[in-house]
TIGULUM-50730 format. One record per residue: residue number from 1; x, y, z of N, C-alpha, C in turn. Coordinates in pm, whole numbers, plus 50000, padded with zeros to 5 digits. Layout:
! TIGULUM-50730
   num    n_px    n_py    n_pz   ca_px   ca_py   ca_pz    c_px    c_py    c_pz
   NUM       X       Y       Z       X       Y       Z       X       Y       Z
...
//
This chain:
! TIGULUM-50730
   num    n_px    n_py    n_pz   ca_px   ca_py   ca_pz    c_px    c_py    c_pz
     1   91530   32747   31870   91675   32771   31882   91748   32681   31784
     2   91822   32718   31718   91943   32619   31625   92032   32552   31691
     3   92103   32499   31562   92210   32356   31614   92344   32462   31687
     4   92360   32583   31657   92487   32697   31664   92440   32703   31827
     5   92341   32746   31814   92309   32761   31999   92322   32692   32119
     6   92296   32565   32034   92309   32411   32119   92436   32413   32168
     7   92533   32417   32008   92681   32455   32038   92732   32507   32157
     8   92727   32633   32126   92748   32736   32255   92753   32687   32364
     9   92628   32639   32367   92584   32595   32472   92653   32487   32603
    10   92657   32367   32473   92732   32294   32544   92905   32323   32536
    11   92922   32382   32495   93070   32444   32543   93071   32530   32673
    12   92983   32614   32699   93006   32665   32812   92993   32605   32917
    13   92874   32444   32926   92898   32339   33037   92975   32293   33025
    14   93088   32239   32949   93159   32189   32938   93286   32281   32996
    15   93331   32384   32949   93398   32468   33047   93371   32439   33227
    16   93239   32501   33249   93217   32473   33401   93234   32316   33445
    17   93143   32238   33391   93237   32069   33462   93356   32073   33454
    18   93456   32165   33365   93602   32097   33370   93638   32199   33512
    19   93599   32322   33532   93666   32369   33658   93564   32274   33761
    20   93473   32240   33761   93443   32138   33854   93531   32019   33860
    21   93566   31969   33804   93629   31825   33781   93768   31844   33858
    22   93830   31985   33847   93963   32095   33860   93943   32086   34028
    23   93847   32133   34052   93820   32176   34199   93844   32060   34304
    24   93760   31971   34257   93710   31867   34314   93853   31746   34327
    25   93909   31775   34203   94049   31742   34196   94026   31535   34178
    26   93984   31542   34097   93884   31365   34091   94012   31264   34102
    27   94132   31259   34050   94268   31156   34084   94265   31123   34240
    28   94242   31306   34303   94242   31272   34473   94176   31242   34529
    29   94009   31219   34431   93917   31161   34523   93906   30996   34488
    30   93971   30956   34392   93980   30834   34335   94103   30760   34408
    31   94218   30818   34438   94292   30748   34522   94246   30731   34670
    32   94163   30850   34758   94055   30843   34828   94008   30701   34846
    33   93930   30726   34740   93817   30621   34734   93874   30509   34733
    34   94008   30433   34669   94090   30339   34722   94150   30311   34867
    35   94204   30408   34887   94208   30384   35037   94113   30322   35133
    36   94001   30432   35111   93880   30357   35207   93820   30235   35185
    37   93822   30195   35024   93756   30044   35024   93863   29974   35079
    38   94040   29986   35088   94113   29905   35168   94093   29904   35302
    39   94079   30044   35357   94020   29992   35519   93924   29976   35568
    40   93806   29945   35492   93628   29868   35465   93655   29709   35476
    41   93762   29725   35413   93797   29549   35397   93863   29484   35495
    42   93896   29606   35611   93931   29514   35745   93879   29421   35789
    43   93894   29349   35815   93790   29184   35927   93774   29238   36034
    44   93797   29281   36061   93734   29363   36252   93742   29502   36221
    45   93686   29565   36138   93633   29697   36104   93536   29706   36177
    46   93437   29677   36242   93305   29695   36303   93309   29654   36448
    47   93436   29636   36484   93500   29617   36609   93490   29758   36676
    48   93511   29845   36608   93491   29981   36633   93392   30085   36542
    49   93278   30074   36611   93176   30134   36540   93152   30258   36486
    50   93171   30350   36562   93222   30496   36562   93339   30496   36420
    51   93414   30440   36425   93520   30421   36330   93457   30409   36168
    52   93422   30258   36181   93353   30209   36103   93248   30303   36005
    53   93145   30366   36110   93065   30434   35994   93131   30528   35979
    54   93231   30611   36018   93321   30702   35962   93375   30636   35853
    55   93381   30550   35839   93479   30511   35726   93360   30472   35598
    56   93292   30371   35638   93183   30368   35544   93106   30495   35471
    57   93042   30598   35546   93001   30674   35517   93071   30737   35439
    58   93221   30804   35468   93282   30885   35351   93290   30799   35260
    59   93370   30676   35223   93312   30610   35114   93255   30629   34998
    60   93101   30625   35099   92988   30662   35006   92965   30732   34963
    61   93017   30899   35043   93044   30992   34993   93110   31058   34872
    62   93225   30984   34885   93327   31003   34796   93280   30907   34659
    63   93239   30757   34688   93239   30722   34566   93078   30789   34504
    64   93000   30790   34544   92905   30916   34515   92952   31020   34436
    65   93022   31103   34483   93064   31239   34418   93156   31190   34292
    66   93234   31080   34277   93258   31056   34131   93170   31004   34053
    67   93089   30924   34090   93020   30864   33994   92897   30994   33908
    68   92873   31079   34025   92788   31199   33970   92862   31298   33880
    69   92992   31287   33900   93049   31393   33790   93116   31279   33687
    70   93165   31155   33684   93136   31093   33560   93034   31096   33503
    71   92924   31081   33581   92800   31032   33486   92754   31152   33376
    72   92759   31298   33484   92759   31441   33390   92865   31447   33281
    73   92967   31415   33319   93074   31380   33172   93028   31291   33044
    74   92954   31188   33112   92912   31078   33009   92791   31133   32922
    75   92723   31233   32990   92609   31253   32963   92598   31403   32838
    76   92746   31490   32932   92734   31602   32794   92830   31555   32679
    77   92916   31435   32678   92955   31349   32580   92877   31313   32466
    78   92742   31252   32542   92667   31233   32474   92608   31330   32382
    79   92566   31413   32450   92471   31551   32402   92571   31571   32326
    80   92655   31577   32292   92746   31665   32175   92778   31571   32058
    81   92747   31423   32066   92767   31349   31933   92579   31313   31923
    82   92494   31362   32002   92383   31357   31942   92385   31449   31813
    83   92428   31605   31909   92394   31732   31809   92441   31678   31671
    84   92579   31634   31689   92674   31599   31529   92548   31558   31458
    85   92497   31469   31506   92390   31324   31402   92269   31428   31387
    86   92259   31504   31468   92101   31616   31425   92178   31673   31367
    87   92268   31771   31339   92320   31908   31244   92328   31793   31114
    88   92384   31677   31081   92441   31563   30981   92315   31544   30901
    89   92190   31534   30968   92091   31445   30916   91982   31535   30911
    90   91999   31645   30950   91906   31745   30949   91759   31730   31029
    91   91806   31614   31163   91721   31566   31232   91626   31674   31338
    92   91524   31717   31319   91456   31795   31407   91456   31742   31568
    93   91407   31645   31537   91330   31570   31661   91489   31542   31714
    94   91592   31483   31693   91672   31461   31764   91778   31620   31806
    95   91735   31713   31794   91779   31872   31776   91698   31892   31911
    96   91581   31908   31943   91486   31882   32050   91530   31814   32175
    97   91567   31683   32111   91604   31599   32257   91749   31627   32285
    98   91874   31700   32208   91920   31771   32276   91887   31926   32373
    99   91839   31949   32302   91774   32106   32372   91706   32050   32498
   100   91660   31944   32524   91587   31915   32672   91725   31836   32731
   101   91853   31808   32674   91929   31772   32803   92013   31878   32837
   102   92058   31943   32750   92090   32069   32775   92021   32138   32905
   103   91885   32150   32922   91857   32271   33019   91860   32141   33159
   104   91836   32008   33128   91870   31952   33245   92018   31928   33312
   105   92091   31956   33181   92221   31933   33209   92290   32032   33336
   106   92210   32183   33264   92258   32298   33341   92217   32290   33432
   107   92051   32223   33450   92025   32254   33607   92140   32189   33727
   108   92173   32055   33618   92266   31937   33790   92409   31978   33760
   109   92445   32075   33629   92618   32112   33673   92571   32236   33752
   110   92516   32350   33762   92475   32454   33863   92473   32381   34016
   111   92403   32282   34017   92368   32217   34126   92507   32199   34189
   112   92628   32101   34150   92753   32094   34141   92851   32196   34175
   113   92781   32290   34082   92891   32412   34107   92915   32452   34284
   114   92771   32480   34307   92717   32535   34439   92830   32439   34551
   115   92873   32330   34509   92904   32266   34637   93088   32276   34591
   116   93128   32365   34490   93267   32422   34517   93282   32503   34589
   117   93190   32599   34613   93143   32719   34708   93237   32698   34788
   118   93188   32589   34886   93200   32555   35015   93304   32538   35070
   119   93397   32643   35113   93544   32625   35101   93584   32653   35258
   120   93447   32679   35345   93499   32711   35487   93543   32612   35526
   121   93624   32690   35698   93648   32586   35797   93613   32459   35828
   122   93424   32518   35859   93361   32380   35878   93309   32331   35791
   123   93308   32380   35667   93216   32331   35609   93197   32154   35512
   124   93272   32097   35545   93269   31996   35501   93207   31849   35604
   125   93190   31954   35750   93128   31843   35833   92982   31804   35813
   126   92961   31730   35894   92809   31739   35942   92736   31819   35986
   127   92569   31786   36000   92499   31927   36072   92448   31890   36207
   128   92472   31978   36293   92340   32009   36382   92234   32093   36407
   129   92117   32038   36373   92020   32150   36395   91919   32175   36502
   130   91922   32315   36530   91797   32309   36713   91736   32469   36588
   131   91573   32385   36629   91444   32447   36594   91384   32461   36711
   132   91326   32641   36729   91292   32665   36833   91166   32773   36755
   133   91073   32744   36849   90928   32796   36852   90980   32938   36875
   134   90932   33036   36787   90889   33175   36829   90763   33250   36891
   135   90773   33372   36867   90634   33409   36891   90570   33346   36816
   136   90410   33369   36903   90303   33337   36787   90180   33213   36864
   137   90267   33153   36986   90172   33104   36997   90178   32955   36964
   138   90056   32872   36989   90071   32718   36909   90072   32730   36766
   139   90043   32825   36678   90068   32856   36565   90240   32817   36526
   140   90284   32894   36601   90475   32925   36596   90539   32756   36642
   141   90483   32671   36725   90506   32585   36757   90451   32488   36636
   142   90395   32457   36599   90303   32409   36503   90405   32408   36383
   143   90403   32552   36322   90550   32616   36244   90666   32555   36256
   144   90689   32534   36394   90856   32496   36426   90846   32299   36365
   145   90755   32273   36407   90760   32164   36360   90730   32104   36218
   146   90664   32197   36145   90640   32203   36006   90813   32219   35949
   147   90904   32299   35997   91012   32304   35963   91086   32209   35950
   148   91082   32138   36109   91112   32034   36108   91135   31927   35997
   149   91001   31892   35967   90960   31804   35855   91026   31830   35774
   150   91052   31983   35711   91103   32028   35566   91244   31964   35565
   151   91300   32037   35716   91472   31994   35679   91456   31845   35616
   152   91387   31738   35746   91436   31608   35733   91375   31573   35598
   153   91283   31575   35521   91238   31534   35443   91322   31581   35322
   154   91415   31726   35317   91505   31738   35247   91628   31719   35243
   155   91644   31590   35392   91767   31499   35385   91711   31385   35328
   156   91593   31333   35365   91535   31248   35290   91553   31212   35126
   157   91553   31349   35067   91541   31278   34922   91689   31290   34876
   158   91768   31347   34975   91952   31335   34935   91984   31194   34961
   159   91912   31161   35044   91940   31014   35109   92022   31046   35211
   160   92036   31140   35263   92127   31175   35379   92059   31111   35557
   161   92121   31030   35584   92095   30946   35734   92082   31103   35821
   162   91948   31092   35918   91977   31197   36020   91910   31130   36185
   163   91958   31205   36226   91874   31138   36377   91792   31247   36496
   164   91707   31213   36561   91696   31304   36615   91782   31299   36791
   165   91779   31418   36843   91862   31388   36960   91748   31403   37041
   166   91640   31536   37070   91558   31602   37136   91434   31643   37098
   167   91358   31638   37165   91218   31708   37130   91160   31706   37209
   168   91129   31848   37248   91020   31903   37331   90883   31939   37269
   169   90785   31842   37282   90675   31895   37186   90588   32039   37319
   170   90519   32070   37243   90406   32136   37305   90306   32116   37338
   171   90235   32163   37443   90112   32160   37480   89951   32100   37378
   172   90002   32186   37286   89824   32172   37230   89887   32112   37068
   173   90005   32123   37023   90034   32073   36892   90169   32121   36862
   174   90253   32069   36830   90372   32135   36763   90515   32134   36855
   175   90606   32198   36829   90720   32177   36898   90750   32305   36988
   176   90802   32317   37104   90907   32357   37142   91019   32407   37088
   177   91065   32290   37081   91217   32298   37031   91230   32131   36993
   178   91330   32134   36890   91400   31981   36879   91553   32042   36845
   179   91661   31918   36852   91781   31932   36792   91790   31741   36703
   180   91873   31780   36610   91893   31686   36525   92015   31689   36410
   181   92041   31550   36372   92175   31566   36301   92145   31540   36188
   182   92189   31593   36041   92226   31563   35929   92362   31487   35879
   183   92394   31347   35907   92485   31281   35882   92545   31240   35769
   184   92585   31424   35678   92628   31315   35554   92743   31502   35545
   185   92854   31441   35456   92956   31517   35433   92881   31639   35395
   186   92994   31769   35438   92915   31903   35371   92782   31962   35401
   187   92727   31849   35521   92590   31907   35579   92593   32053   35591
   188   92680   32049   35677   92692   32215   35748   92720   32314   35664
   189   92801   32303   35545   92841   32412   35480   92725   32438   35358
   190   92599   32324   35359   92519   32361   35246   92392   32422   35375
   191   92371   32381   35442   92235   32406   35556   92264   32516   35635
   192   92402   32535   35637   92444   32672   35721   92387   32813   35666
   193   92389   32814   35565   92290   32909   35488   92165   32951   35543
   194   92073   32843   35584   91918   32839   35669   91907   32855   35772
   195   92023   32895   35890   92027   32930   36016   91998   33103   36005
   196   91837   33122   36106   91796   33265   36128   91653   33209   36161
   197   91568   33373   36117   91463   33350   36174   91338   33274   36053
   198   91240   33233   36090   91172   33200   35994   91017   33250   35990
   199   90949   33291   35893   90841   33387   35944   90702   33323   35860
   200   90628   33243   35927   90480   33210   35850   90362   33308   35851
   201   90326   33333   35772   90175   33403   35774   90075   33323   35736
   202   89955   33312   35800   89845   33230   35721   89747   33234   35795
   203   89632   33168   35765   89473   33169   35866   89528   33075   35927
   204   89540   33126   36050   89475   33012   36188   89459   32891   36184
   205   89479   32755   36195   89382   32631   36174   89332   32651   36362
   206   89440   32690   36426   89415   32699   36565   89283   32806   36600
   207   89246   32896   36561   89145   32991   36568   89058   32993   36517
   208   88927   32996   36616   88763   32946   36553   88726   33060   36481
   209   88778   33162   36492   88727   33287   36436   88842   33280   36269
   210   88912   33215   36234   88971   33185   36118   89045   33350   36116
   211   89187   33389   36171   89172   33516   36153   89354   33485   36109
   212   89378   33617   36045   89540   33561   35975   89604   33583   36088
   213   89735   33500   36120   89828   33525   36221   90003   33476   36159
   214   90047   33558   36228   90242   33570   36138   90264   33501   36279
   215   90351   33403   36258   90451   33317   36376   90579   33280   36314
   216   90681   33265   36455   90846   33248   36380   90903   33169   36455
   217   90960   33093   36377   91059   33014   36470   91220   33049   36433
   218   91298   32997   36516   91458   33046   36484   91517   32888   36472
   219   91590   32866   36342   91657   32778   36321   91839   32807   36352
   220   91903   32720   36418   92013   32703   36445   92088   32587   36382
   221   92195   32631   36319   92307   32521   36235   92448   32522   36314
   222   92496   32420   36338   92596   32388   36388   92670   32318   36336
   223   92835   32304   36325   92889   32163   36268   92895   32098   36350
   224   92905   31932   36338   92934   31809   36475   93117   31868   36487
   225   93140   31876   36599   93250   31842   36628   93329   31711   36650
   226   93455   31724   36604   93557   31651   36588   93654   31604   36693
   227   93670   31496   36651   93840   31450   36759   93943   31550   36793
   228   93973   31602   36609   94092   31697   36653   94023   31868   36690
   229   93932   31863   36742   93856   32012   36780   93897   32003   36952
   230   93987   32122   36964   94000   32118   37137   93917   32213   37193
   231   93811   32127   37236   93671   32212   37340   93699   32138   37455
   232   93753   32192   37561   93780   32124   37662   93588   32173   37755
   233   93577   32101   37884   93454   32181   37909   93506   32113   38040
   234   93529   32232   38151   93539   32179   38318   93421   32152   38367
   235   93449   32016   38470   93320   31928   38524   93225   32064   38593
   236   93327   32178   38675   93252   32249   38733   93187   32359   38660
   237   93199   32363   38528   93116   32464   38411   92982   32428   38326
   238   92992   32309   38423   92830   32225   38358   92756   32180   38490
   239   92609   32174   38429   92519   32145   38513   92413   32041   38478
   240   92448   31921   38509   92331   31786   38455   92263   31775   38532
   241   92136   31775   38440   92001   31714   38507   91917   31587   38407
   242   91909   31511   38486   91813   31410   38441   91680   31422   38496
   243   91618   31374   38338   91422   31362   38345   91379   31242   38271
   244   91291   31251   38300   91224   31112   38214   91158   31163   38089
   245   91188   31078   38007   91158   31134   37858   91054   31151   37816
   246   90940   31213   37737   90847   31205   37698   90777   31255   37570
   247   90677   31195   37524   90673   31205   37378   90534   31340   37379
   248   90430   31321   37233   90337   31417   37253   90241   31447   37396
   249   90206   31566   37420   90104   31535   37490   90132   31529   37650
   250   90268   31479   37636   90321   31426   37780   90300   31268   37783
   251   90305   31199   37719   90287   31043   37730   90439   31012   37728
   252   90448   30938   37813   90598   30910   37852   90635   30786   37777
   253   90727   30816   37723   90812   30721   37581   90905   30628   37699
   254   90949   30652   37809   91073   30558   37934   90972   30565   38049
   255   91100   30481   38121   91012   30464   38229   91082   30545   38323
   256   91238   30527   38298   91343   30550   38391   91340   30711   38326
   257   91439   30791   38431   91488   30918   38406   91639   30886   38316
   258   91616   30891   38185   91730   30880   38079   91762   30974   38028
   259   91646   31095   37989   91726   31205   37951   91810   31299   38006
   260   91862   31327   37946   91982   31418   38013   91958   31578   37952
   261   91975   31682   38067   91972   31792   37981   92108   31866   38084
   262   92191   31901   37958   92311   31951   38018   92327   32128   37980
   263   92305   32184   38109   92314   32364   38125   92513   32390   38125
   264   92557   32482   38026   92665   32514   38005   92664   32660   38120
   265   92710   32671   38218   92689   32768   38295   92760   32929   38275
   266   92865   32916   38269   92919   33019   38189   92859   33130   38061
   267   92791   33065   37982   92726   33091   37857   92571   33048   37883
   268   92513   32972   37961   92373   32932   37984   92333   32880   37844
   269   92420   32795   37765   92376   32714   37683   92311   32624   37722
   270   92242   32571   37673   92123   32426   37751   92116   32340   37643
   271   92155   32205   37637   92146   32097   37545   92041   32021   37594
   272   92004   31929   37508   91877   31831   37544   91910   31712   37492
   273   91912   31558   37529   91919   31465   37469   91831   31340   37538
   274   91734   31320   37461   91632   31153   37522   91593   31033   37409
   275   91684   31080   37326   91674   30942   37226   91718   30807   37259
   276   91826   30784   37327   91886   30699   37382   91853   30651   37478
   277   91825   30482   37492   91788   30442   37686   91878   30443   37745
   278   91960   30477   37757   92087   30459   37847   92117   30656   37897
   279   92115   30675   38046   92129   30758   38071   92271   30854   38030
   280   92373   30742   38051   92535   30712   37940   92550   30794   37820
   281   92428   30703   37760   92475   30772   37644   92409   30870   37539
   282   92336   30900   37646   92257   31052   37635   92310   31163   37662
   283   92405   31123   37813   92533   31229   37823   92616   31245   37744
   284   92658   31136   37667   92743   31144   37578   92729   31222   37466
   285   92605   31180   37403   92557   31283   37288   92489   31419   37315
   286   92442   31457   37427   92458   31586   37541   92603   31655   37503
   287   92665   31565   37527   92763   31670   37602   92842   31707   37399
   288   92856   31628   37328   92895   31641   37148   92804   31738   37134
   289   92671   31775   37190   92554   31833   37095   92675   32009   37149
   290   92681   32004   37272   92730   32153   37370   92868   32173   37300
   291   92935   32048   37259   93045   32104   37201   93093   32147   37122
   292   92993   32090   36983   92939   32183   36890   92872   32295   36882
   293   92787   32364   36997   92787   32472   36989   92861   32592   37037
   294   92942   32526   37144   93086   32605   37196   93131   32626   37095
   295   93203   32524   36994   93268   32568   36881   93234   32724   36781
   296   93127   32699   36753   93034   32787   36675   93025   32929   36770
   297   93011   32917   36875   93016   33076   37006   93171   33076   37014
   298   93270   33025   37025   93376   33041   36972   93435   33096   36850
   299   93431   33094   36746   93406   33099   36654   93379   33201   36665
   300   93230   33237   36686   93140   33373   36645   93266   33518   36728
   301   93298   33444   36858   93391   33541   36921   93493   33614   36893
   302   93572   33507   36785   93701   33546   36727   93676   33637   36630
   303   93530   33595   36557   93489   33684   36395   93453   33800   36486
   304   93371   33861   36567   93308   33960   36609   93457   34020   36648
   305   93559   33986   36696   93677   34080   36740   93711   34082   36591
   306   93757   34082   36511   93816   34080   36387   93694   34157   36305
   307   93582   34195   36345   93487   34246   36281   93487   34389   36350
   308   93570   34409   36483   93563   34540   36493   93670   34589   36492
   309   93741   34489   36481   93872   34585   36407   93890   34666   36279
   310   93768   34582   36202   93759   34641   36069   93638   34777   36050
   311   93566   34747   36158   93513   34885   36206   93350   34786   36167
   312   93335   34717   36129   93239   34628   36056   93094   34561   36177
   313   93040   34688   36149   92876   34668   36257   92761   34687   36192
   314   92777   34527   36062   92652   34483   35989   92594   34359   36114
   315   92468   34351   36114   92407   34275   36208   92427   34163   36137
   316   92342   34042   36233   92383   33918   36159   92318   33909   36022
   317   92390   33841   35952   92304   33785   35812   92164   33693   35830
   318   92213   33608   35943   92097   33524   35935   91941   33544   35994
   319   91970   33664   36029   91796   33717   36081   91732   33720   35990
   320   91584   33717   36001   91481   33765   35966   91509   33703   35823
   321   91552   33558   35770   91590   33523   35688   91483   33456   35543
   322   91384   33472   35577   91299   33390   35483   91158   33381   35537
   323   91026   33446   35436   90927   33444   35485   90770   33321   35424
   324   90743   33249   35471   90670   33189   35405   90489   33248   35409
   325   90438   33261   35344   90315   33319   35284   90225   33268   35261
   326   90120   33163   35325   89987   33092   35294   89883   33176   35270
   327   89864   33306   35305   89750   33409   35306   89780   33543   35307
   328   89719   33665   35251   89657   33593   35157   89691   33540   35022
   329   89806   33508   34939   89887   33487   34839   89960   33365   34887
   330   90021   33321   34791   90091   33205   34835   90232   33151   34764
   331   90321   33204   34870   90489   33277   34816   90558   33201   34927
   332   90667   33188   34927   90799   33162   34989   90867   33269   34959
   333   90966   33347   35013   91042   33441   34958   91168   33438   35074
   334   91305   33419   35000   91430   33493   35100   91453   33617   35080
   335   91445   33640   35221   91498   33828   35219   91603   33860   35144
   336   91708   33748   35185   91815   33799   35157   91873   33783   35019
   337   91796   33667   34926   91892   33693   34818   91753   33711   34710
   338   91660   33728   34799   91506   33770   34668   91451   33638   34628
   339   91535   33517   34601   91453   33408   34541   91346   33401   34629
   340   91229   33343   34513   91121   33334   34540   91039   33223   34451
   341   90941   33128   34519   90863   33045   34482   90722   33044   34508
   342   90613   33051   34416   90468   33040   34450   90448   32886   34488
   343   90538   32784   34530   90478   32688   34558   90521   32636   34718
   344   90464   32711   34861   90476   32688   34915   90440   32546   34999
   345   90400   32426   34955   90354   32312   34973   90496   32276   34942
   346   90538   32242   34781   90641   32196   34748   90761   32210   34886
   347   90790   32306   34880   90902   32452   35002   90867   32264   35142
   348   90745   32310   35183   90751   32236   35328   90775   32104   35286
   349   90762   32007   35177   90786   31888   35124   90962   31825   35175
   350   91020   31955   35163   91175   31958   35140   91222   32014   35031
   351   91125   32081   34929   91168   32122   34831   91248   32220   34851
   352   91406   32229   34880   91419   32367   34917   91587   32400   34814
   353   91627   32346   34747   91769   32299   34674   91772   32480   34645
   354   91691   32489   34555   91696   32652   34472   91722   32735   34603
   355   91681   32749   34708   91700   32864   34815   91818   32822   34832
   356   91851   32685   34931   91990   32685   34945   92121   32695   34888
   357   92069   32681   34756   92190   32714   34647   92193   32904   34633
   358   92108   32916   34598   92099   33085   34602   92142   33151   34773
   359   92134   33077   34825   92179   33135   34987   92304   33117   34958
   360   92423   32980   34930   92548   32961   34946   92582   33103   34846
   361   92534   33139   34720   92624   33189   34629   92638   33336   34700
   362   92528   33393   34762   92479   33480   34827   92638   33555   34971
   363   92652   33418   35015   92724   33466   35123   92862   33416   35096
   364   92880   33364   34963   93010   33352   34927   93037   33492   34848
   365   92939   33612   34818   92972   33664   34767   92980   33815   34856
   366   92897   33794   34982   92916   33842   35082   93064   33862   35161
   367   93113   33727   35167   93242   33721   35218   93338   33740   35101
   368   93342   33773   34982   93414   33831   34868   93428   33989   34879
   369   93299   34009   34905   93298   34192   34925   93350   34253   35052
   370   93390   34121   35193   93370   34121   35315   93556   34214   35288
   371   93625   34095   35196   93773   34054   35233   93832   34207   35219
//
């Protein structure tokens, strides 16, 4: 490719960072970001904890998200007084090492782009997620917890803090069900994408006869709810029960009955929470986990009336959402927007950025065709 192409090139990233830079609106995240280091610098900031990492965390958030779109500024700055000195000097080799920042450049402003998307309601909160075993057996359980791993390990390399609330393991290997939080801005509006069903095929490790078997689990995304979110919930529309907590196997992690599992009766929602020793404050994060999903069945209520007004009886998007493939071939594939990867190892690692970016553009373009 020539120095003319390079050109091009970096003009058209350069276009897209500036409507990024536009979007993102960087003066308002920079006066932002002043604010919060002034109320970081309280002396009894940590007087109130809850507060506190609210405040810290966006912060980090915020000063994060400038320093990543300076640094992409600094960086196709660069790339464009390299090219000058390669087109000047008739430098090959330095013609090259633009052409390799170039395609890295595009990969992390694409990356960027994806998170202008995100323009919903919730989407700028946090996540909650409940992974639940499908058919299939200890296979599907096994699965559910392989998932598991993927999400957290692909909060892991964001550096995104998560916790778990619940986990019900299974019998012979694998999960039940768990719920868990992704604690970092925009969780929900990038992971909301991955809520549906999930479908493994592969040989058995569970079966002596080695024979292929398909198992599914259903992933659920939620945002955390908020202060200013009015979910009221009457004492007499819930039903608490306490158990004593326990880890694989049934080996009991307490001694006391701390967990709390709170039944929403009305709706027969069922929350789970035993991370916490304090029976307190298991209810507490019980009862945040139910109110976040009220929100979301709320929510779904208002769209489903407004969806038949428009006469609009497409099923959900998020079914049957993504199939993973150990046997006999070895694929990842989303139904819904076709991407596809032969490296299903990578996929369960956390490798999952390319799906979720191709999911957001997917249902932003869904709700474009929707309006």
């Amino acid at each position: 490719m020539n120095t003319a192409d390079f050109a091009d090139q970096l003009k058209a990233l350069d276009a897209t960072l500036r409507t990024i830079e536009s979007v993102l609106d960087l003066d308002r995240l920079r006066a932002e970001k002043a604010d919060l280091e002034e109320a970081a610098a309280v002396p009894d900031l940590w007087e109130n904890q809850a507060h506190a990492q609210q405040i810290t965390s966006r912060l980090s958030y915020v000063g994060g998200e400038i320093t990543k779109v300076e640094r992409l500024r600094r960086r196709l700055d660069d790339a464009a007084v390299l090219l000058e000195l390669a087109e000047a000097e008739a430098d090959a080799a330095a013609a090259a090492e633009v052409g390799s920042e170039i395609t890295a450049l595009r990969k992390t402003i694409d990356e960027l782009e994806v998170r202008t998307l995100l323009s919903g309601e919730y989407d700028a909160r946090e996540a909650l997620l409940t992974i639940r075993s499908g058919a299939g057996g200890v296979d599907a359980a096994d699965f559910a917890e392989m998932l598991m791993r993927m999400y957290l390990r692909w909060a892991e390399r964001h550096g995104y803090p998560t916790e778990v609330y619940d986990t019900s393991y299974a019998e012979e290997a694998g999960l039940k069900s768990t719920t868990f939080a992704v604690k970092a801005p925009y969780a929900y509006g990038t992971l909301g994408v991955e809520a549906g069903t999930h479908r493994l095929v592969r040989i058995s490790p569970f079966d002596n006869q080695a024979r292929r078997q398909t198992s599914f689990a259903a992933v659920e995304v939620v945002p955390v709810v908020e202060q200013t979110d009015q979910i009221e919930i009457p004492e007499e529309d819930i039903r608490v029960d306490v158990y004593r907590a326990s880890g694989p196997g049934g080996q009991g992690v307490n001694t006391t009955d701390s967990a709390v599992r709170i039944t929403h009766l009305p709706t027969g929602i069922v929350v789970s929470c035993q991370n916490e020793r304090s029976q307190l404050q298991n209810k507490a994060t019980a009862m945040a986990v139910l109110k976040s999903k009220l929100l979301v069945a709320k929510r779904a209520e208002e769209q489903a009336k407004m969806d038949a007004l428009r006469g609009d009886v497409a099923g959900s998007w998020g079914d049957q959402m993504r199939s993973y493939v150990l046997h006999p071939y070895q694929m990842v594939k989303d139904l819904r927007t076709d991407y596809e990867t032969g490296n299903p190892t990578a996929v369960f690692d956390g490798d999952i950025d390319a799906f979720i970016e191709a999911g957001i553009r997917w249902r932003r373009e869904r709700e474009r065709l929707a309006r």
